[in-house]
C-alpha positions as CSV (number, residue, x, y, z in Angstrom):
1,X,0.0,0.0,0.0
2,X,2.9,2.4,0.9
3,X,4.0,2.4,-3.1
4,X,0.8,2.3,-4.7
5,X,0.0,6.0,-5.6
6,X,3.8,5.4,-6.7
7,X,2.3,3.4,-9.2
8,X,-0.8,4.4,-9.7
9,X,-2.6,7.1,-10.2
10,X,-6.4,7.9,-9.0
11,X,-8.4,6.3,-11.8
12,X,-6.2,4.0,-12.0
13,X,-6.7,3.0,-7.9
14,X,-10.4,3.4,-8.6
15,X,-10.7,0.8,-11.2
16,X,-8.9,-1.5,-8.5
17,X,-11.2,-1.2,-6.1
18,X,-14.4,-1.6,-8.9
19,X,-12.6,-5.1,-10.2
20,X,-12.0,-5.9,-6.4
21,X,-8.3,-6.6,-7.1
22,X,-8.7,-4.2,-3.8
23,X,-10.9,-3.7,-1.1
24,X,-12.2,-0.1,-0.4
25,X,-11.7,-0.2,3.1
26,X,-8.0,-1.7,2.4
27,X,-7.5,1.6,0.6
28,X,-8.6,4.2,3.2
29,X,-7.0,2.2,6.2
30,X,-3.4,1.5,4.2
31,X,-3.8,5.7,2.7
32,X,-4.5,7.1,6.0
33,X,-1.7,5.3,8.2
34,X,0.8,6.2,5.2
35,X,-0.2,10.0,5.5
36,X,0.3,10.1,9.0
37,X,3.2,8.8,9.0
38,X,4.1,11.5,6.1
39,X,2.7,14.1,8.0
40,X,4.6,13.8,10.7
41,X,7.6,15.5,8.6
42,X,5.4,17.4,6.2
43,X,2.7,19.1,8.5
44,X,0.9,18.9,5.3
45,X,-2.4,17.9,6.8
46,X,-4.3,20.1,9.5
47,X,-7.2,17.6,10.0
48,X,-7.7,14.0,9.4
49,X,-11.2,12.7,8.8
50,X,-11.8,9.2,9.9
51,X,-15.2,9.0,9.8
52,X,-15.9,8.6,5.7
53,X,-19.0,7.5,4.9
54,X,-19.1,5.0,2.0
55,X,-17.5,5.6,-1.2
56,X,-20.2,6.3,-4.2
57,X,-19.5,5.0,-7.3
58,X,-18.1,7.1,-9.8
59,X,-14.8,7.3,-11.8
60,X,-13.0,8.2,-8.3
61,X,-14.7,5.0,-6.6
62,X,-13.0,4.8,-3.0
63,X,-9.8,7.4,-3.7
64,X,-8.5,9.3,-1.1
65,X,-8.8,12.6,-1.3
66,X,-8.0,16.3,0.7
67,X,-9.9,19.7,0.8
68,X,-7.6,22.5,1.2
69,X,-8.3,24.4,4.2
70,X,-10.0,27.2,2.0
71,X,-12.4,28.1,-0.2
72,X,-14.5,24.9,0.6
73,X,-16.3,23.4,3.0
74,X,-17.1,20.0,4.3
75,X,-20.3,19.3,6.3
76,X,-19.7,18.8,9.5
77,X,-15.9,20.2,9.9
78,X,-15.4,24.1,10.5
79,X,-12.7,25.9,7.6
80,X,-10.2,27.6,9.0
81,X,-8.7,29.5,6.6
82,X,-5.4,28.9,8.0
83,X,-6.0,31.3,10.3
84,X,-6.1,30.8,15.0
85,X,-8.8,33.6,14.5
86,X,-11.3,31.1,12.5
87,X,-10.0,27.5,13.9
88,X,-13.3,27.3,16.2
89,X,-16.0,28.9,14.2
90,X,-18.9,26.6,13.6
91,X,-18.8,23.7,12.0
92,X,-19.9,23.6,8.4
93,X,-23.2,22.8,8.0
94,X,-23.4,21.4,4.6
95,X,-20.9,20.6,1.8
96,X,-19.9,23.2,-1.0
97,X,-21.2,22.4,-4.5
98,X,-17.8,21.3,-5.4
99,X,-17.3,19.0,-2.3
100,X,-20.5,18.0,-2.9
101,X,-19.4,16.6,-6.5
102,X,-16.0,14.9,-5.4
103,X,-18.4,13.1,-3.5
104,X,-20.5,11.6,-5.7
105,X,-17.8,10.7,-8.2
106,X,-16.2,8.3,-5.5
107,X,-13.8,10.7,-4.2
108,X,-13.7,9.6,0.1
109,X,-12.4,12.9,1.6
110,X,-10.0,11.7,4.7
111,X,-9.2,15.3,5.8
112,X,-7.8,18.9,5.4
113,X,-4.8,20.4,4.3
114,X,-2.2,23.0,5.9
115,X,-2.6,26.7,3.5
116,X,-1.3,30.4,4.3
117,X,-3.3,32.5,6.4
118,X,-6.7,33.6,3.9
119,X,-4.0,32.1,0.8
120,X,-2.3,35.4,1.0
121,X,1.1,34.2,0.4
122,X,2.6,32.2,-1.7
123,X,3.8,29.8,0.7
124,X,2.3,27.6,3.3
125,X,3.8,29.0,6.4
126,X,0.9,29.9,8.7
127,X,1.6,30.9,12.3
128,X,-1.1,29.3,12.7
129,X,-0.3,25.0,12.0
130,X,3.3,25.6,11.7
131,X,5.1,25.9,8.0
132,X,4.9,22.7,5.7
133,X,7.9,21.2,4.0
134,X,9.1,20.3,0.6
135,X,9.6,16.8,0.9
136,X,12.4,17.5,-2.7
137,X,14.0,19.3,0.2
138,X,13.6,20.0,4.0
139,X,14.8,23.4,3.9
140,X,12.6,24.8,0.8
141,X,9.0,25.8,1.1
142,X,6.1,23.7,-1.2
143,X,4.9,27.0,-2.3
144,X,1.3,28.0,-1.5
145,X,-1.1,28.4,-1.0
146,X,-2.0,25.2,-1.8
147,X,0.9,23.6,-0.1
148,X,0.0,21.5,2.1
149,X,-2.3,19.5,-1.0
150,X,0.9,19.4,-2.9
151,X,3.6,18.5,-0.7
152,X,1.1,15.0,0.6
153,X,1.1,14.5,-3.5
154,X,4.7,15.0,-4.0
155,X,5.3,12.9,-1.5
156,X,3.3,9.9,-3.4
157,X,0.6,10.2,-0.2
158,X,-2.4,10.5,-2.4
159,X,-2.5,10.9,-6.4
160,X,-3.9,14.5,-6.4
161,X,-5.6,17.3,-3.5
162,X,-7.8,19.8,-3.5
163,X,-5.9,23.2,-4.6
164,X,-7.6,27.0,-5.2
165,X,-5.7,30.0,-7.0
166,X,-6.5,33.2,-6.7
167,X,-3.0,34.3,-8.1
168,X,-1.5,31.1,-8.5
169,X,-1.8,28.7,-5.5
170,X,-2.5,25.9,-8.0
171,X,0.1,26.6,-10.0
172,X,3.2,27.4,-8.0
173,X,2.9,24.8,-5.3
174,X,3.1,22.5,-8.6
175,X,5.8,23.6,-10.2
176,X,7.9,23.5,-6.9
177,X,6.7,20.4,-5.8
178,X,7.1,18.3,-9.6
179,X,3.3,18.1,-10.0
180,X,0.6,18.9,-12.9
181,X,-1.6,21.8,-11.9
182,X,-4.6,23.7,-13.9
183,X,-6.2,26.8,-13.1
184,X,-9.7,26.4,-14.7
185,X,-11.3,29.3,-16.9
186,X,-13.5,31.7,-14.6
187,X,-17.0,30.1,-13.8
188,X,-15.7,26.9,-14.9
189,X,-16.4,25.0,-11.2
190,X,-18.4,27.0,-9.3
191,X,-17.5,28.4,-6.1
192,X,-21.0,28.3,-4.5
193,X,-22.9,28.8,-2.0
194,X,-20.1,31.8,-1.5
195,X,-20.1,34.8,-4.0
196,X,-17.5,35.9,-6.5
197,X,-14.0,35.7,-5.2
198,X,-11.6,38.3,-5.5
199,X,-13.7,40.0,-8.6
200,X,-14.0,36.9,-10.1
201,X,-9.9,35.6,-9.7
202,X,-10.6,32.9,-7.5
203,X,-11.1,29.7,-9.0
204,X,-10.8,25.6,-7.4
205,X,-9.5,22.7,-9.4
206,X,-6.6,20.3,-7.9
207,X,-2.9,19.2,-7.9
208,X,-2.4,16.2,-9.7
209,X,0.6,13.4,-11.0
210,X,-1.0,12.1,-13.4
211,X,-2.3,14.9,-16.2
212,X,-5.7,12.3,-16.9
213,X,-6.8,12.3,-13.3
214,X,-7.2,16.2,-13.3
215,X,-9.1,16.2,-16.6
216,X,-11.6,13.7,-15.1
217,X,-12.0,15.3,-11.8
218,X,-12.4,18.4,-14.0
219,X,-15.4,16.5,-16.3
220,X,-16.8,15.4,-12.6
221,X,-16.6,19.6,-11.0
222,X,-17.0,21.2,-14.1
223,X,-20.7,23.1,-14.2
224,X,-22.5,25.9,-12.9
225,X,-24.9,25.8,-9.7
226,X,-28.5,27.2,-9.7
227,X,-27.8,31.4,-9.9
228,X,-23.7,31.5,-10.8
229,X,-23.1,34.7,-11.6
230,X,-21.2,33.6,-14.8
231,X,-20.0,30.1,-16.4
232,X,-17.4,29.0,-19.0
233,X,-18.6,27.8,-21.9
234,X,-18.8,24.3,-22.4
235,X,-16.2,21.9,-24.1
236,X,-16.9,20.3,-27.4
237,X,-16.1,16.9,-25.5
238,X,-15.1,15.6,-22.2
239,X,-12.1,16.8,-20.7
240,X,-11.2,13.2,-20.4
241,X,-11.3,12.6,-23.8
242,X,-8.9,15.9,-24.8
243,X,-6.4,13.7,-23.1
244,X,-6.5,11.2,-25.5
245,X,-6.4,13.1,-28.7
246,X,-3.5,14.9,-30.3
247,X,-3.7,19.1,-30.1
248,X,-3.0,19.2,-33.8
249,X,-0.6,22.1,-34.7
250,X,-0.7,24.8,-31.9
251,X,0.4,28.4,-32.6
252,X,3.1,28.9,-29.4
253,X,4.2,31.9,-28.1
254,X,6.8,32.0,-25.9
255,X,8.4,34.4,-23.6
256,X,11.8,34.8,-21.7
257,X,10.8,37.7,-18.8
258,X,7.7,38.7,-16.7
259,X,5.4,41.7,-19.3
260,X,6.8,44.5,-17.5
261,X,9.7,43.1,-15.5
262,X,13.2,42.0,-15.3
263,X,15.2,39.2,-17.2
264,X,14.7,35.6,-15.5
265,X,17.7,33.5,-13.8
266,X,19.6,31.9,-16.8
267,X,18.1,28.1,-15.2
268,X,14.8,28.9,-16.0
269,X,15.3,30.9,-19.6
270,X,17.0,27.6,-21.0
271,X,14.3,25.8,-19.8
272,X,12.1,27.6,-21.7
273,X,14.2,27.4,-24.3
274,X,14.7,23.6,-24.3
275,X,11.1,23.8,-24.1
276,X,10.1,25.7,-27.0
277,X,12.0,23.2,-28.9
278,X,10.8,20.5,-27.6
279,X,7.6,21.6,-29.2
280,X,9.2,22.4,-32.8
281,X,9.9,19.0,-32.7
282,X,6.4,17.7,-31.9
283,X,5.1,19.8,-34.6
284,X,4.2,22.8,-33.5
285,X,5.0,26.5,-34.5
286,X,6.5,28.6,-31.8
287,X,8.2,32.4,-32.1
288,X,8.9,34.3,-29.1
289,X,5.7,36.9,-28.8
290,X,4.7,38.6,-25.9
291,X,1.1,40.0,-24.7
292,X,0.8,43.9,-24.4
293,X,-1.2,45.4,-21.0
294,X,0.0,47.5,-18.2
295,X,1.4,45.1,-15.5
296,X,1.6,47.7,-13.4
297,X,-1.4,49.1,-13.4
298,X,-2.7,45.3,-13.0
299,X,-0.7,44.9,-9.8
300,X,-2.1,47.5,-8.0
301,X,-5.5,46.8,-9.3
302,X,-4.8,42.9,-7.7
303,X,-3.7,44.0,-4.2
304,X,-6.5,46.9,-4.1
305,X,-8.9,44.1,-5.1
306,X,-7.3,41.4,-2.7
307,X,-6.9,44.2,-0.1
308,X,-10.5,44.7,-0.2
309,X,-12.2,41.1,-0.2
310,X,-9.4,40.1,3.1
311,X,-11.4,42.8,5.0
312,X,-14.6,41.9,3.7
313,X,-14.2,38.1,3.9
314,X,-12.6,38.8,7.6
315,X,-16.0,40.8,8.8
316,X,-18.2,38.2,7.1
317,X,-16.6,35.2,9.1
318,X,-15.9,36.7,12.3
319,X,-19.6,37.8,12.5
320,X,-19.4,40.2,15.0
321,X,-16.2,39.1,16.3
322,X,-13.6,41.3,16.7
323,X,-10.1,39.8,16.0
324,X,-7.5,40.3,18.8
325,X,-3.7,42.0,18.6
326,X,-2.5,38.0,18.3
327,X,-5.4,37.0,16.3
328,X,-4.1,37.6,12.9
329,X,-1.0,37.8,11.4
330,X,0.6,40.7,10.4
331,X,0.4,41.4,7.1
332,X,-2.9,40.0,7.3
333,X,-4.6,42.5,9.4
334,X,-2.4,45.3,7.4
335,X,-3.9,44.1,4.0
336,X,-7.2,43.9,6.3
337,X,-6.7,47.5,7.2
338,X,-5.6,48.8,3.4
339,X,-8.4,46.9,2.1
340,X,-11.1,48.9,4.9
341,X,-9.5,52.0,2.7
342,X,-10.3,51.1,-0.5
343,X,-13.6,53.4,-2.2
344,X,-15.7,51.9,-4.1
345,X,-13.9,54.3,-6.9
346,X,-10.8,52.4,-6.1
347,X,-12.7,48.9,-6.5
348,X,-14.6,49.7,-9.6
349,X,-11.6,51.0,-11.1
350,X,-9.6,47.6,-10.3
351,X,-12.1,45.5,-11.8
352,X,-12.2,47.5,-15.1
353,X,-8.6,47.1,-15.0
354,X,-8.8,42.9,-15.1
355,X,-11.3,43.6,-17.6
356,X,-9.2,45.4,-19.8
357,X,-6.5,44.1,-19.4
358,X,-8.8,40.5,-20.2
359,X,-9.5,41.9,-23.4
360,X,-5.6,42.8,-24.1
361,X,-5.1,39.0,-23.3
362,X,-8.4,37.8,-25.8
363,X,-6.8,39.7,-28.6
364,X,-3.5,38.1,-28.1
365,X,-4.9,34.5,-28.4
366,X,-6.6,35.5,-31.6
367,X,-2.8,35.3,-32.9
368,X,-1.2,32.6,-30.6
369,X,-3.1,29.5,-29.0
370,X,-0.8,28.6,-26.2
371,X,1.6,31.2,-24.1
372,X,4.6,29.6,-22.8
373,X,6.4,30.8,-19.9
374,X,8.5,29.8,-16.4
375,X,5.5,29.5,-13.8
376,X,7.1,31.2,-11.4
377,X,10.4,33.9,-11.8
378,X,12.3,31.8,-9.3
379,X,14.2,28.3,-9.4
380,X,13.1,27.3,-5.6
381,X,11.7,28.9,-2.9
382,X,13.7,28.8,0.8
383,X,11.4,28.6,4.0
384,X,11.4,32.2,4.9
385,X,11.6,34.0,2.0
386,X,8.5,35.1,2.1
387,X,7.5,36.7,5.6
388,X,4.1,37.3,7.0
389,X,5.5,39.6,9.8
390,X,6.8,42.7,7.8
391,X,5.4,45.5,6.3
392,X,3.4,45.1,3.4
393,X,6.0,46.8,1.2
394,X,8.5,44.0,2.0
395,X,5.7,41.8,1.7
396,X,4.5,42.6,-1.7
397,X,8.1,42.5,-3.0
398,X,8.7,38.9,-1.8
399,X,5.3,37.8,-3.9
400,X,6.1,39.5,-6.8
401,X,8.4,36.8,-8.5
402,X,6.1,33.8,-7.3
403,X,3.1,35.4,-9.6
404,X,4.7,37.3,-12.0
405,X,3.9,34.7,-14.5
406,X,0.4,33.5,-12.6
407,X,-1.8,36.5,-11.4
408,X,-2.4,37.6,-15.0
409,X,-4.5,35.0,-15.7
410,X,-6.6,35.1,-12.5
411,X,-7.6,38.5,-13.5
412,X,-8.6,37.4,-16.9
413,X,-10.0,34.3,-16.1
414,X,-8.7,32.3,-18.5
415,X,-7.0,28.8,-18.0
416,X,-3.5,28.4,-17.5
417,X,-1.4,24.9,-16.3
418,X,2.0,24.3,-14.4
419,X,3.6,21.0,-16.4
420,X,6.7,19.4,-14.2
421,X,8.9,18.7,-17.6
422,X,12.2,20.7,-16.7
423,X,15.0,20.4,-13.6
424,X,17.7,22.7,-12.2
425,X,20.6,21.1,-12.3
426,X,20.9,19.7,-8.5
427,X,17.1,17.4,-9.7
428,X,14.7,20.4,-8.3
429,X,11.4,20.2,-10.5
430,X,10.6,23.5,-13.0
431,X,7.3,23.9,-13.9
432,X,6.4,25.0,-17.0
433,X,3.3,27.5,-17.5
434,X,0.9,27.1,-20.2
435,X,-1.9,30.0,-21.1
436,X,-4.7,29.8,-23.2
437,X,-8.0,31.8,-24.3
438,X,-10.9,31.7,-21.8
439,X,-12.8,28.4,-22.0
440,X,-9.7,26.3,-23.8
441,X,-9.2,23.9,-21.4
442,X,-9.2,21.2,-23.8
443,X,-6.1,22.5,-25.5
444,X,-4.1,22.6,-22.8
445,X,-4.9,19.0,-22.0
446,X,-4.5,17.6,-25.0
447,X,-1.2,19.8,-25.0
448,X,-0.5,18.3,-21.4
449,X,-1.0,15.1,-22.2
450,X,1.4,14.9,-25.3
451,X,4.2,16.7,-23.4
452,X,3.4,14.1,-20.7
453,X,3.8,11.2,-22.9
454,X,7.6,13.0,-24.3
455,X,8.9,13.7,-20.7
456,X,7.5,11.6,-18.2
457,X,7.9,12.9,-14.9
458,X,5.7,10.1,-12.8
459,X,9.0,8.3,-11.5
460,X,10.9,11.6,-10.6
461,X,10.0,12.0,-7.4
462,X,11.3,13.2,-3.9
């Protein structure tokens, strides 16, 4: 049991346990003694769960699976949001929508997973639950916010997590812990019963190993609940089935810097490099191109907006509550108090902003179907590097080169993905990130899939 997410990956474990080559219960006791034994170097799970109820069937039939601490809820277990403020608010009193669905497609949820206080940072270091650990390397963050999901996968604990990205906590925790991750396009799972997150930039999907198992949890989440305030548009097939097809000949643009920002560490511009021809040679046409908008102005629209929705969302919880001087963590309560400031001038302004600057993005896809890029401006991330007990000056400087790459398309809505096909020199995993035009998830599988079938990364692991 202690290899078999080694092995295999979650359809793959599902179909076991539907032929009864393995028994369900097999799985959940064998999975939940190997994650606590994980755990106890990780502290990549907050909660365990061992009270599952029966697995449905469905394509998941009796996986394992984790909700991040965020962004979802499961009945009967309070959300914490990372945060000693929130850790004993009520429990929740029914599922989310999405939860909801993992459920019925055979997904058995055995507990939570370690995130950054509200998934400010873009690390998994929360005063709050103590700082999770790369298992590539004791002495290097899994990136965040989704951490604590991707370290537990990294670490061949489960086959994929829950993961949410509101500027790239699918994404970077993948690329620094040698895992597939996909953003979905706006609307694409709904978020409900809560509203729109972060002026529509939030967004719910998963870490994966396998690039198949996040299409088919994607075909199992993918829809819009009674009253959405917006959904993608639908795919020509099942997300599944993108997998199995070839992308034809994609128009790839690629770029060697951050729109607006400095030159990237030599590591990561040959991986690019090496990258862009390694998809000449499967056909496709690349040239380096690069999408025009302000990224300035975009920034500051992004932390006015952020800024805005971490006092909000910190009112709406606490009903009534008032948080204490050791409540919440620094920059927390700062971004808290910036976001109290914001006008409704400031807001609306923002969120024309992301939808100009969406439009900037549209127009550039009418040219080039795939972006190409480094997913984050870094090689690796030390614990530490990025602090949540500074100013938010400091702060903001220490995210910058963890979304430089990300945030863009969280604003825009469109769907990007994080595929583990490159390595620094000393075996550290380098994602590579992958845009495309609002509602083209099926490209970027299909693309996914290839790329995984040229560079396998299943058997690289920590």
């Amino acid at each position: 049991m202690d290899e078999l997410f080694a092995t295999h990956d979650g359809l793959a474990v599902a179909n076991l346990v539907r032929t009864r080559k393995l028994g369900a219960r097999e799985v959940l006791d064998g999975t939940l003694a190997r994650l606590r034994r994980l755990n106890a170097s990780l502290n990549a799970i907050t909660d365990f769960y061992d009270d599952a109820p029966p697995a449905a069937d469905g394509p998941f039939h009796g996986v394992p699976y984790v909700i991040k601490q965020l962004m979802a809820d499961c009945a009967g277990h309070p959300t914490t949001v990372g945060s000693k403020f929130f850790a004993q608010q009520p429990v929740a009193a029914v599922d989310s929508a999405a939860v909801a669905r993992m459920r019925r497609v055979g997904l058995v949820i055995v507990g939570r997973t370690n995130t950054s206080e509200f998934g400010l940072a873009p690390t998994t270091e929360p005063a709050f639950g103590g700082p999770t650990i790369n298992p590539w390397r004791k002495d290097l963050s899994p990136g965040g916010s989704s951490g604590g999901s991707a370290a537990i996968v990294a670490a061949r604990g489960l086959p994929m997590g829950h993961a949410t990205d509101g500027g790239g906590s699918i994404r970077i925790p993948a690329t620094l812990c040698g895992l597939f991750g996909l953003k979905p396009s706006r609307g694409r799972i709904s978020l409900a019963p809560i509203g729109e997150t972060l002026a529509g930039a939030g967004a719910q999907h998963c870490v994966s190993i396998s690039v198949r198992d996040s299409a088919a949890l994607l075909d199992a989440l993918a829809g819009s609940e009674p009253g959405d305030p917006y959904s993608a548009p639908p795919a020509s097939s099942t997300f599944l089935a993108a997998t199995e097809r070839s992308p034809g000949k994609l128009r790839v643009a690629f770029v060697r810097k951050p729109v607006g920002g400095e030159g990237l560490d030599p590591v990561l511009v040959r991986a690019i490099e090496r990258t862009a021809k390694l998809l000449e040679e499967l056909g496709h046409r690349v040239e380096e191109a690069s999408p025009q908008y302000d990224a300035a102005s975009l920034d500051a629209a992004f932390w006015r907006i952020m800024s805005a929705n971490t006092w909000s969302n910190i009112q709406l919880r606490a009903a009534g509550r008032v948080p204490g001087p050791d409540d919440l963590e620094p920059v927390t309560r700062l971004t808290a108090e910036r976001g109290r400031a914001v006008t409704a001038d400031e807001y609306i302004r923002s969120v024309q902003t992301f939808h100009r600057t969406g439009r900037q993005l549209g127009a550039f896809f009418e040219k080039h179907d795939v972006l190409l890029s480094s997913t984050i401006a870094r090689t690796h991330l030390p614990l530490g590097t990025v602090r949540m007990d500074g100013t938010l000056e400091a702060f903001e400087g220490q995210v910058a080169p963890m979304t430089a790459f990300t945030a863009v398309c969280n604003a825009t809505g469109v769907p990007a993905m994080s595929v583990p096909i490159e390595w620094t020199d000393d075996g550290l995993p380098i994602g590579m990130h992958f845009v495309a035009r609002y509602g083209a998830e099926e490209t970027l599988y299909s693309l996914a899939a290839q790329l995984e079938r040229a560079r396998p990364w299943r058997n690289r692991r920590p």
